[in-house]
N, C-alpha and C positions, 0 to 999 in steps of 0.2 A: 656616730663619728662622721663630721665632713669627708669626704676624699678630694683632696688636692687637684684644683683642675689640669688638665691636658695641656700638656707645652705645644704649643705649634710654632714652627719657623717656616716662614713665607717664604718662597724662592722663586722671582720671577723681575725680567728686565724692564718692567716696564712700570715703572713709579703708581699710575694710578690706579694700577690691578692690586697694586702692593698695600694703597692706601684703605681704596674700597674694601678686599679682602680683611686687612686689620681692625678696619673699623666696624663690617659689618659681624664679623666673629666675635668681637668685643661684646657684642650682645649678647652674645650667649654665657651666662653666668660658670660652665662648667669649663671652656674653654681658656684660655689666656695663652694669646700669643705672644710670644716672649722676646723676638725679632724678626728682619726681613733682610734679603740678602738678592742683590742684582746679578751678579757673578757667580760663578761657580768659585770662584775663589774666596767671595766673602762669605759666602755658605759654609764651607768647610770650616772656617775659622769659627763663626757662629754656631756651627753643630760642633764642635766642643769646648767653645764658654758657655753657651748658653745650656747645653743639654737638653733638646727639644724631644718629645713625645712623639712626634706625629710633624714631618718635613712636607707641605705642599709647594712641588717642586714644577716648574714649567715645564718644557722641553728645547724651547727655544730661547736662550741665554746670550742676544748680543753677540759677542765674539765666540762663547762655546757653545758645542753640544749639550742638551739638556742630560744625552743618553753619557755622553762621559762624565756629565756631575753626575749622574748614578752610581757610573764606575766608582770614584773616587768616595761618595758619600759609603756607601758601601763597606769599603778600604779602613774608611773612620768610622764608622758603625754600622757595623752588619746588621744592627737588631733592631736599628731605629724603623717604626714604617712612616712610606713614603707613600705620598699618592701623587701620581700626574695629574697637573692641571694645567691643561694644554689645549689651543685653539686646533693641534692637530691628532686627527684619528685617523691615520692612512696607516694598514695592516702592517707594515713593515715596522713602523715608530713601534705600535702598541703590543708586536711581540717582542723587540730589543729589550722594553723596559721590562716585561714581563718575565725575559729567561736572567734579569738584572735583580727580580726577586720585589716587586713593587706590591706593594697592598692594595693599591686602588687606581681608577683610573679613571676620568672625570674630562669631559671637555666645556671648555668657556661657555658653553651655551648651559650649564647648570647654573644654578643660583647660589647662592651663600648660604640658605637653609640645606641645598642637596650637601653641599661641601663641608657644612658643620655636621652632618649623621654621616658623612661615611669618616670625617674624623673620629668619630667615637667609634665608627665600627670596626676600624683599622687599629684603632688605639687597646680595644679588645681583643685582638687575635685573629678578627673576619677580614674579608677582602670586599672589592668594591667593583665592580666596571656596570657600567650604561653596558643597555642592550648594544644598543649598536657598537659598541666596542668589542663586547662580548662577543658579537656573532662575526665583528672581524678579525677577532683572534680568534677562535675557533677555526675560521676558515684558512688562515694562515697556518694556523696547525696542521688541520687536516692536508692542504696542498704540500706541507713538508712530508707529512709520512704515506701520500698517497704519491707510489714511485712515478717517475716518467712511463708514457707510453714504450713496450719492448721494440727494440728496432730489429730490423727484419733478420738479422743475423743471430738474433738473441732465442734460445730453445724454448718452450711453450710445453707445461705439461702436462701428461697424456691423463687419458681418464681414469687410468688406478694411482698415477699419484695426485690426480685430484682430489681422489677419494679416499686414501691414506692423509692429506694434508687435512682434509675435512672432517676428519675422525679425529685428529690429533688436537684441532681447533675446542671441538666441541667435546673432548674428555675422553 
């Protein structure tokens, strides 16, 4: 039995990313892009007539945020996965999208074969990010849960509750 290829909806401002993307995914016999959308407003509308699989979504949208068409796609389908495709990896952008629930994460310097396998990987239930995205979310992570330096008024403690906390750490 055939399986139905993978809906993909293109979202991105800039016409010739829109074309090349469509055209060059078009080769892939399991794919089938189904539309494209410049706005976040034409996205929305398009993720629910068209009912797309797999949203490759910019982050930068012209007039919007790519991180609020997140919001919003979200809002309209929590379930759809989304991967960024985006000229930007600065650790701020690539943890907003992340705590937004994104399956993948992909910067313009990939090619259209890397972006048609993490479509299917995302379209599976896996996730996707480039190293380098990876280790700057990570580090973005880590800088969240690792607290500020104690300021001088702040208590520091003594070495049996070091040693109770490190007992309790380790079981």
């Amino acid at each position: 039995m055939e399986r139905a290829p993978i809906r993909v909806l293109i979202v991105d401002d800039h016409p010739v990313v829109r074309f090349g993307l469509s055209h060059s995914l078009a080769d892939e016999p399991d794919l089938d892009v189904v539309g494209n959308a410049a706005e976040a407003d034409d996205a929305l509308e398009r993720l629910q007539s068209l009912a797309p699989d797999v949203v490759v979504l910019d982050l930068e949208l012209g007039q919007s945020h790519g991180v609020e068409a997140l919001r919003a796609i979200r809002k309209v389908n929590p379930s759809v996965a989304i991967i960024v495709y985006t000229a930007f990896s600065d650790a701020q952008r690539i943890a907003d999208a992340a705590e937004l629930g994104i399956q993948g994460y992909l910067t313009k310097d990939s090619d259209a074969l890397e972006l048609a396998r993490a479509i299917r990987v995302v379209h599976k239930g896996g996730s996707v990010l480039e190293p380098l995205v990876a280790s700057k979310l990570m580090a973005q992570m880590h800088n969240r849960a690792t607290p500020a330096a104690p300021s001088p008024d702040e208590r520091t403690l003594t070495p049996r509750e070091r040693q109770i906390l490190s007992g309790l750490m380790t079981g």
